[in-house]
MIKE-199431 format. One record per residue (C-alpha): residue in three letters; x, y, z. Coordinates in steps of 0.1 Angstrom, whole numbers, padded with zeros to 4 digits, always signed. Layout:
<marvos>
ALAXYZ/...
</marvos>
This chain:
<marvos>
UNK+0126+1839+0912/UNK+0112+1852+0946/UNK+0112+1881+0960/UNK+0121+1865+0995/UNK+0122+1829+1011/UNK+0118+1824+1051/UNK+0133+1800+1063/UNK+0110+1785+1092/UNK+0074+1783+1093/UNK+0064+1787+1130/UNK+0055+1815+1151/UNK+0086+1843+1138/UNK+0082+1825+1102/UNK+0047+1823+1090/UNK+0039+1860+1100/UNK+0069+1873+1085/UNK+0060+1857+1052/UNK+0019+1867+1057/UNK+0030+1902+1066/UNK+0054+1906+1031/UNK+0029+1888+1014/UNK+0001+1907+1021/UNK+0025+1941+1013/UNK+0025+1926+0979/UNK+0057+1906+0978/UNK+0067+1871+0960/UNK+0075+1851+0990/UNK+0080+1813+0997/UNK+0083+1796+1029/UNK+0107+1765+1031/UNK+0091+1747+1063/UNK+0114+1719+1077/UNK+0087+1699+1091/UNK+0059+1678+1070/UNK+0034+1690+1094/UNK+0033+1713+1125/UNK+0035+1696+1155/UNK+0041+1705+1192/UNK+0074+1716+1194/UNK+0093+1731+1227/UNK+0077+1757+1240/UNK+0068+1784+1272/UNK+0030+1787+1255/UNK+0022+1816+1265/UNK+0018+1849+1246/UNK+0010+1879+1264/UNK-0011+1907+1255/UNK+0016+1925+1233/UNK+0014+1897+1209/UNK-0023+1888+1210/UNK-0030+1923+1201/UNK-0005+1919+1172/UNK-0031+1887+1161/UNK-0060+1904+1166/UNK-0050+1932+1145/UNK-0040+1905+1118/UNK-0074+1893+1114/UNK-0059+1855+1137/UNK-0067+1857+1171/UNK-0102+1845+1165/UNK-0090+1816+1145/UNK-0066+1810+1173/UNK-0095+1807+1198/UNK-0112+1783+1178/UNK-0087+1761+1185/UNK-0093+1753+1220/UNK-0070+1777+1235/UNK-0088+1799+1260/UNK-0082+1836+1269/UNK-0055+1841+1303/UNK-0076+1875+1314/UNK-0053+1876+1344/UNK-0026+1867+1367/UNK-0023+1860+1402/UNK+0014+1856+1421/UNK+0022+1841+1453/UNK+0055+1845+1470/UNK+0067+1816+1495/UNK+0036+1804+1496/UNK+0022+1841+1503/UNK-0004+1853+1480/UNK+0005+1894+1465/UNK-0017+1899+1442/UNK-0028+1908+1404/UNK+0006+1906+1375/UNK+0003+1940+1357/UNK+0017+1925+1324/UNK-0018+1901+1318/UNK-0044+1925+1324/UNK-0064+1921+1295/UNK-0078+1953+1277/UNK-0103+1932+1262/UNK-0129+1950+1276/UNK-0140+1986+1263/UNK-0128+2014+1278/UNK-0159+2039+1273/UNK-0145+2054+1243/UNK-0148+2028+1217/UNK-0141+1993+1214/UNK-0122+1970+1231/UNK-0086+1968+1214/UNK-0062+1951+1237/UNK-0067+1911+1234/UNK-0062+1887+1262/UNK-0029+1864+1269/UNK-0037+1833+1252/UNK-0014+1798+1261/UNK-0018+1776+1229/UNK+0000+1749+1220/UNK+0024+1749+1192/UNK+0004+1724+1173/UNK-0027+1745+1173/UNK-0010+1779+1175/UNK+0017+1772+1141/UNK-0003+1759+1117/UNK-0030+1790+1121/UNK-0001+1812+1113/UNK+0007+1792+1086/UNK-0025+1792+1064/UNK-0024+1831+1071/UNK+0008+1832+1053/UNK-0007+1810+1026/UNK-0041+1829+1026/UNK-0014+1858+1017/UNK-0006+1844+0988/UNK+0032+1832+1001/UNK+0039+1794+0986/UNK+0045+1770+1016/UNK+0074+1741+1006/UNK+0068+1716+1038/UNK+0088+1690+1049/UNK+0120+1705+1033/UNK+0154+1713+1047/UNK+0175+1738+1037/UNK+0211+1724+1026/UNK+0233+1758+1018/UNK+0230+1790+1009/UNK+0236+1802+0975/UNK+0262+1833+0970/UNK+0273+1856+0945/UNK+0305+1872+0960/UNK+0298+1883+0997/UNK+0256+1884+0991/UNK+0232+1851+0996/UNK+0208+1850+0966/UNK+0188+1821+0978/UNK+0192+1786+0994/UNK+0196+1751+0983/UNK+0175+1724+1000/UNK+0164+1688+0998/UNK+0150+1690+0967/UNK+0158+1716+0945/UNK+0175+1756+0944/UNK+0157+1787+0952/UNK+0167+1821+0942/UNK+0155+1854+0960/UNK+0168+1890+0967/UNK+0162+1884+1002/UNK+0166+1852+1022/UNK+0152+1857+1060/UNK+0161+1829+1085/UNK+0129+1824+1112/UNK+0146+1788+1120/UNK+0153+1788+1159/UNK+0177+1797+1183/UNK+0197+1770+1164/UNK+0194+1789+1129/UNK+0213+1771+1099/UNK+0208+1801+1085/UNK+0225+1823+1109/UNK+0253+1797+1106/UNK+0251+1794+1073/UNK+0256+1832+1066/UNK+0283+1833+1098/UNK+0259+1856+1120/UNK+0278+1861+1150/UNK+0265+1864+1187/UNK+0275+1900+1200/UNK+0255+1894+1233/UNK+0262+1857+1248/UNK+0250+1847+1281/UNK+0251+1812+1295/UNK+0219+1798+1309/UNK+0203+1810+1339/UNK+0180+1786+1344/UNK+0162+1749+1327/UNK+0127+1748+1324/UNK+0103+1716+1328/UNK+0067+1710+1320/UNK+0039+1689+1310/UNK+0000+1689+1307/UNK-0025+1681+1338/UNK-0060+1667+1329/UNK-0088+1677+1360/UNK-0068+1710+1374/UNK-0090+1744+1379/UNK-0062+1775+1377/UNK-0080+1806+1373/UNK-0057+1825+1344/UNK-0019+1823+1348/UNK-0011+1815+1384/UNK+0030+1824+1392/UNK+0048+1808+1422/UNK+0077+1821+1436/UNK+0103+1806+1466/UNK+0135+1806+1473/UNK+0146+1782+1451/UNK+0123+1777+1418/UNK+0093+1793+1402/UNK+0064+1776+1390/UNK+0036+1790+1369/UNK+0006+1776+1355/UNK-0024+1785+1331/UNK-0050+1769+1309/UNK-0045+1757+1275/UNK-0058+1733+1243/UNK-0081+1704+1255/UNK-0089+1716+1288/UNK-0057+1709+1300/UNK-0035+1727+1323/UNK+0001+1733+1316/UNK+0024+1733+1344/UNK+0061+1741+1346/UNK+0089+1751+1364/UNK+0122+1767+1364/UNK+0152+1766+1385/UNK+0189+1782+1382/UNK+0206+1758+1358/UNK+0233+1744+1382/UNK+0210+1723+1390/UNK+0198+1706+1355/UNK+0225+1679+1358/UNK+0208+1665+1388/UNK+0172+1676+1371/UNK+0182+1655+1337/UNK+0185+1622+1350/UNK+0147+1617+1364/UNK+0131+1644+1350/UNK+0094+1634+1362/UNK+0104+1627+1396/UNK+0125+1659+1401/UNK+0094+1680+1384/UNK+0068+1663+1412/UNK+0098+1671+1435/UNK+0098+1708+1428/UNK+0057+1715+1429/UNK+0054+1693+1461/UNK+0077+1718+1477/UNK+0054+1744+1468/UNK+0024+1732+1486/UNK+0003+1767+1471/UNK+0007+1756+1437/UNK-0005+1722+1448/UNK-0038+1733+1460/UNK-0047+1737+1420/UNK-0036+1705+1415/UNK-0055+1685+1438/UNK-0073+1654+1423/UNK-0060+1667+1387/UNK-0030+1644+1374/UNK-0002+1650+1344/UNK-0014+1632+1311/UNK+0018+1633+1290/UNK+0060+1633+1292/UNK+0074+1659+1312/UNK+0094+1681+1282/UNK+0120+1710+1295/UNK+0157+1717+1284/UNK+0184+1733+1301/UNK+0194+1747+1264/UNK+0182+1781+1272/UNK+0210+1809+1266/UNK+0202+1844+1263/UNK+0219+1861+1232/UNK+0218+1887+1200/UNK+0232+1879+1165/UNK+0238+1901+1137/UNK+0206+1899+1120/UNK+0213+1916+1086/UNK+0240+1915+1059/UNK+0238+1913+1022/UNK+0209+1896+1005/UNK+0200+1876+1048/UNK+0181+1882+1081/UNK+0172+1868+1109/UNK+0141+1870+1130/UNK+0127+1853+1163/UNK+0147+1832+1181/UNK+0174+1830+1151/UNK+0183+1863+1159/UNK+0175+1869+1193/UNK+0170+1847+1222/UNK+0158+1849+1260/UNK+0157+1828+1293/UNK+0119+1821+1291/UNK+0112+1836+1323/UNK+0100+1871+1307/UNK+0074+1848+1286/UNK+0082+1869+1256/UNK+0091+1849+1233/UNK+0064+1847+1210/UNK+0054+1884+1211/UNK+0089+1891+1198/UNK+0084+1872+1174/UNK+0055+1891+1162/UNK+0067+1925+1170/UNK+0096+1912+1143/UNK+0078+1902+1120/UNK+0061+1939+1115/UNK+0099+1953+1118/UNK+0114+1938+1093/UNK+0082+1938+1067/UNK+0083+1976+1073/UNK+0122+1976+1065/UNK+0120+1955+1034/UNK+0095+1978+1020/UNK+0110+2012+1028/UNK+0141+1995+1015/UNK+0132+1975+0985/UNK+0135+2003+0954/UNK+0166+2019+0977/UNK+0190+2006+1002/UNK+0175+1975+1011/UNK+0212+1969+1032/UNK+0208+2001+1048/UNK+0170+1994+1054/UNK+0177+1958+1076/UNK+0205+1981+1096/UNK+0177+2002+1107/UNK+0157+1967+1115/UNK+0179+1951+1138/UNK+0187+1987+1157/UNK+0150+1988+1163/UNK+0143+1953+1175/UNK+0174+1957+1201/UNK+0161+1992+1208/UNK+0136+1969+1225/UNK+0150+1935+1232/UNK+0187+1945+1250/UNK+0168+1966+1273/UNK+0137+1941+1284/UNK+0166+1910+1279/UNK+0190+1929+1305/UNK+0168+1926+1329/UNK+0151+1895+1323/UNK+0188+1877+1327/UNK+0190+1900+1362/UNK+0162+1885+1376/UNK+0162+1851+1360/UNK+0197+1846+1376/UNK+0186+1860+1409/UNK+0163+1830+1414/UNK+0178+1809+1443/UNK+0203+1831+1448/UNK+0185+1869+1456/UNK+0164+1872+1489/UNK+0127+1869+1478/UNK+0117+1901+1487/UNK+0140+1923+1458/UNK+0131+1891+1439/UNK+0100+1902+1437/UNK+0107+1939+1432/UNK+0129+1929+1407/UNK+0100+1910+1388/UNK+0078+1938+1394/UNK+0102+1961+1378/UNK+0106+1939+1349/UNK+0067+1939+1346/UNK+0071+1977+1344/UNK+0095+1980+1320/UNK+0080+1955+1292/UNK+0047+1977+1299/UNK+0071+2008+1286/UNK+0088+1993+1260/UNK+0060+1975+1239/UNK+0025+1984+1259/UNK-0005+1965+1238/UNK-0027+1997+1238/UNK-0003+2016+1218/UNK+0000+1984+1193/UNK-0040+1987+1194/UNK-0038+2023+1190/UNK-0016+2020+1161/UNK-0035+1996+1143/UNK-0068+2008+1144/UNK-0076+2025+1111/UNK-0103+2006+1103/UNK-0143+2020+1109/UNK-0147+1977+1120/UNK-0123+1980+1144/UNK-0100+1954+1125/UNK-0065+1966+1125/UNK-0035+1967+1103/UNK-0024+1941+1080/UNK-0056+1924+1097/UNK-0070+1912+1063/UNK-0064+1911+1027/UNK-0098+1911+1008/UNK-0093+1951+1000/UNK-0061+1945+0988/UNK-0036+1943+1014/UNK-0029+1969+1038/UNK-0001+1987+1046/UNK+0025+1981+1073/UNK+0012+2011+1097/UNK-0027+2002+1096/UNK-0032+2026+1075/UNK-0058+2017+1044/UNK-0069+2044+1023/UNK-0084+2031+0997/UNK-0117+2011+1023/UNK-0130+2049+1017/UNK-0126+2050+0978/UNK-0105+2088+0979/UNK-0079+2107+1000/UNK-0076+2099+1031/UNK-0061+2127+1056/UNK-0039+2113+1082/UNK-0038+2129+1112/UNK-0006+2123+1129/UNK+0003+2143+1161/UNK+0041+2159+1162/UNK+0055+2134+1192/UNK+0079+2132+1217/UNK+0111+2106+1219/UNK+0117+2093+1252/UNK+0150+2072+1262/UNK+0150+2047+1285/UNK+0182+2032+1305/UNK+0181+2004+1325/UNK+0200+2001+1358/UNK+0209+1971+1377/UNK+0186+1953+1350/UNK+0153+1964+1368/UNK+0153+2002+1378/UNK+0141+2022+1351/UNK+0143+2064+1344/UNK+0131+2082+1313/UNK+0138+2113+1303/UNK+0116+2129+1273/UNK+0129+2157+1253/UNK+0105+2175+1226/UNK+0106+2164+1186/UNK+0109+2191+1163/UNK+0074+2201+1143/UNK+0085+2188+1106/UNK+0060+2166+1093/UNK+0063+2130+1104/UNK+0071+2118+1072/UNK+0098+2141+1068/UNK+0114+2145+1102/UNK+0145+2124+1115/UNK+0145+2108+1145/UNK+0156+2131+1178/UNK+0190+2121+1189/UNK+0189+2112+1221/UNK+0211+2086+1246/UNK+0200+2058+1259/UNK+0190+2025+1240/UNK+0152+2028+1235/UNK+0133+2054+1218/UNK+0093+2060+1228/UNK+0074+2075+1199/UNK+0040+2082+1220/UNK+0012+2085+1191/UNK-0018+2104+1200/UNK-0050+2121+1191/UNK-0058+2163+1194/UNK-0067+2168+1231/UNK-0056+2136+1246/UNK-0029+2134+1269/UNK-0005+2109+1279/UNK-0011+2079+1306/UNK+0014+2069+1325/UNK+0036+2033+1323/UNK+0025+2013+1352/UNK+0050+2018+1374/UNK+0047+2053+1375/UNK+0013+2072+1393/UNK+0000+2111+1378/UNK+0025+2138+1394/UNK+0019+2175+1387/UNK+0011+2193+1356/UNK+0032+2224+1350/UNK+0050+2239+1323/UNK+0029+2222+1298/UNK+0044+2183+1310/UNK+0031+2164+1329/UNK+0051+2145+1358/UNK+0049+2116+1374/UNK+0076+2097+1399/UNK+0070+2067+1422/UNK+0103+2054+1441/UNK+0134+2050+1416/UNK+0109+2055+1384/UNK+0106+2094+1368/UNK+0092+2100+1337/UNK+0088+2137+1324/UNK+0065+2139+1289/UNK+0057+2171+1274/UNK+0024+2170+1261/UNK+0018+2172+1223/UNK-0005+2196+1206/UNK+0003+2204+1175/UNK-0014+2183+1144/UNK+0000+2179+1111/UNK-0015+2161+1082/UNK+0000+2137+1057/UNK-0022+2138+1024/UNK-0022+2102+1005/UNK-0026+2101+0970/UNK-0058+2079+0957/UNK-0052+2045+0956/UNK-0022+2041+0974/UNK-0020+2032+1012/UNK+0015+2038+1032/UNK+0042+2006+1020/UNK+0024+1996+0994/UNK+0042+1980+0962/UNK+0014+1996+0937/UNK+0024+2004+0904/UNK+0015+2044+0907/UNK+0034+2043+0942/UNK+0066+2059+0931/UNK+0099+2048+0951/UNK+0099+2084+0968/UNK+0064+2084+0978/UNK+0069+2047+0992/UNK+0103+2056+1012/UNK+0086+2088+1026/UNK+0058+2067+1039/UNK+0074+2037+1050/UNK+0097+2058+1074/UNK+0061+2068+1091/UNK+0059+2033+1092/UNK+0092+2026+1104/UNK+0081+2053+1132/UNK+0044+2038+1140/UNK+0064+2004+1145/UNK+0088+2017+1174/UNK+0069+2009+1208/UNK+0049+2035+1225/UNK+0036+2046+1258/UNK+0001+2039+1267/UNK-0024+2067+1251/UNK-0047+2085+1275/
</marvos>
């Protein structure tokens, strides 16, 4: 028997099942497939989920693929160039104080990206079934306890489905959508041989917006998207109706010149944005089974990622308790994130061809802003980096898997003293999908490991992690106000943030041998809950670190 089966060995998948693996769980992953081959896609993952593979120890093997590094991102609006996008600034470059930490956008394609996550999974120690389909789920009273497939029954305590917006698992266990929203938009691409785009290159007009960056093979991937009344018209000649819409953008086509497409144009119009339940007895969801987005916020495999680490860190604070409870506190996290981000990715995705380009643009700006907030890739860096190397959390398994917070105590042979700073929870609201205001109250001084979360409104809470002396630095739509009162304050336009500053350090003392979610033998239940709800804290997104 297993511990746990995924369902899906792709991008949400194979991490899930390399991240549980490596925390010392029995996991096996039923991949429909026979072997991983392109597969729909938007490419690109942005700096939130390179990060995430650099500090698994996979970025580098992703390189090696082919795929080069998207260090930045130009826009153009009707025709107009306006400058560097916020959201692809690379960090890969050191900032003076140590080394660099933030990895660069990367645009692979499935077929090179998947089956790197795959052998990491499999380098975990997770057993990889390919080319087999799951049937049915199997049930005692209300709880699955594994799956039938193909070829034979598998029985688990856990069975996560990581198998698409389209999950047979999700309909399988009856997970139903609580956010549905049609399509805003369809989506085309294909693959030009002989273009020169220098990093991700974004068009915008009044009617479609066209983006473009490098990827495997020296190729160049190009695509488009448009508000989905018009896909009908789109689905009948879909390579003339793509050259249709980058003609009509003549600044795109300066890229293009003397470069020409080399394979099918691909898209879908298939592009809803919605929420399932992602939990109940014995199931989960992550990725796209559980949550999916109009591809316009390019977020899909970063979310992906930043699930994978959620729902590791909930099955291991829950295993020897209330796993139920545990995957509760899963799914609030991830929508702690996703509803906000999602709201305002459907705003402006439906505002294409239908919003003056002007607050378009604003709007995209302040969408820009707001994933900065909610998941910035310095904080993910910052959280990772435990290691004297500079290799992160989870980031390899020679030592004997590391825990979920980056946190390995036993690289130094004894005790290792944990500094943790008391921190501050932030909400953030969302209005009109775009404008964001935060609002930071002060967290009580129990010890991390002890200390419940700060009620607060709103639907995201920002646990800001931080060093003695250092101070916050501002999300990038906000510029350095005034310092007084020990906060310090910073507003530009609609935006306000107010952050006390942090001082006070306390210290969390590991016993020897045992790193935070471990499944060691001398790890007692209680000593693994109190740790894992650190974990649980150190996986919530944080503000930028000063």
């Amino acid at each position: 028997m297993d511990d746990v089966i995924v369902v899906g060995g792709r991008c949400a998948g194979a991490p899930t099942a390399m991240l549980l693996a490596r925390a010392g769980f029995k996991v096996r992953v039923i991949e429909q497939s026979s072997g991983l081959g392109d597969t729909l896609s938007g490419h690109m993952i942005k700096p939130a989920g390179t990060t995430r593979l650099r500090a698994w120890g996979l970025f580098d093997a992703v390189l090696e693929t082919g795929a080069p590094p998207v260090r930045s991102g130009r826009g153009w609006l009707a025709g107009q160039p306006i400058g560097e996008l916020a959201s692809m600034a690379s960090g890969d470059e050191p900032d003076g104080q140590g080394p660099a930490t933030v990895a660069p956008a990367i645009a692979p394609r499935r077929g090179a990206l998947d089956p790197v996550l795959l052998e990491g999974a499999r380098q975990a120690g997770a057993t990889v079934d390919m080319g087999t389909s799951v049937r049915g789920l199997l049930t005692e009273g209300s709880r699955v306890t594994g799956v039938t497939t193909d070829h034979s029954e598998y029985r688990a305590r856990l069975v996560i489905g990581a198998d698409g917006r389209n999950s047979r698992v999700a309909r399988l266990a009856g997970a139903a959508k609580y956010i549905d929203n049609a399509p805003a938009t369809y989506h085309y691409y294909t693959y030009w041989e002989g273009a020169s785009v220098p990093g991700f290159c974004a068009f915008l007009d009044e009617s479609s917006f066209i983006g473009m960056f490098p990827t495997n093979d020296d190729l160049t991937m190009v695509f488009f998207q448009a508000p989905h009344a018009g896909f009908d018209v789109a689905r009948r000649s879909p390579a003339e109706h793509y050259l249709a819409v980058l003609k009509a953008q003549p600044a795109a086509m300066e890229f293009l010149a003397g470069a020409a497409p080399v394979e099918p144009v691909r898209g879908t119009g298939d592009l809803p944005s919605f929420f399932r339940v992602s939990a109940g007895p014995g199931w989960a969801l992550v990725g796209d089974a559980g949550h999916h987005k109009d591809p316009l916020i390019a977020r899909g495999m970063a979310d992906a990622f930043r699930d994978a680490e959620l729902i590791t860190a909930a099955v291991t604070s829950g295993w020897d308790g209330d796993l139920g409870q545990a995957l509760a506190g899963y799914t609030a996290q991830r929508d702690a994130c996703g509803r906000p981000l999602s709201a305002a990715n459907d705003s402006v995705a439906s505002g294409i061809g239908s919003v003056p380009l002007g607050p378009l643009a604003e709007a995209l700006g302040g969408l820009e802003a707001l994933e900065g907030a909610l998941d910035p890739p310095s904080a993910i860096a910052a959280g990772f980096l435990s290691r004297d190397d500079g290799r992160g959390a989870l980031g390899d398994s020679e030592h004997g898997g590391v825990g979920v917070s980056g946190h390995d105590s036993r690289h130094d042979g004894g005790v290792r003293d944990a500094q943790t700073l008391d921190a501050s929870y932030a909400k953030l609201e969302v209005y009109d999908g775009i404008r964001v205001a935060a609002h930071a109250a002060r967290a009580d001084r129990m010890p991390v490991r002890r200390r419940a979360p700060l009620e607060v409104p709103g639907e995201c809470r920002v646990v800001p992690h931080v060093r003695a002396g250092q101070r916050f630095r501002l999300p990038p739509f906000a510029h350095a106000g005034t310092v007084a009162d020990g906060a310090r304050y910073a507003q530009a336009g609609d935006h306000a943030i107010d952050v006390p500053l942090v001082t006070e350090v306390v210290r969390i003392d590991q016993r020897p041998g045992v790193h935070a979610g471990s499944r060691q033998p001398d790890a007692t239940p209680a000593f693994r809950r109190d740790h894992a709800e650190r974990d649980r804290i150190a996986a919530l997104g944080t503000f930028q670190l000063g």
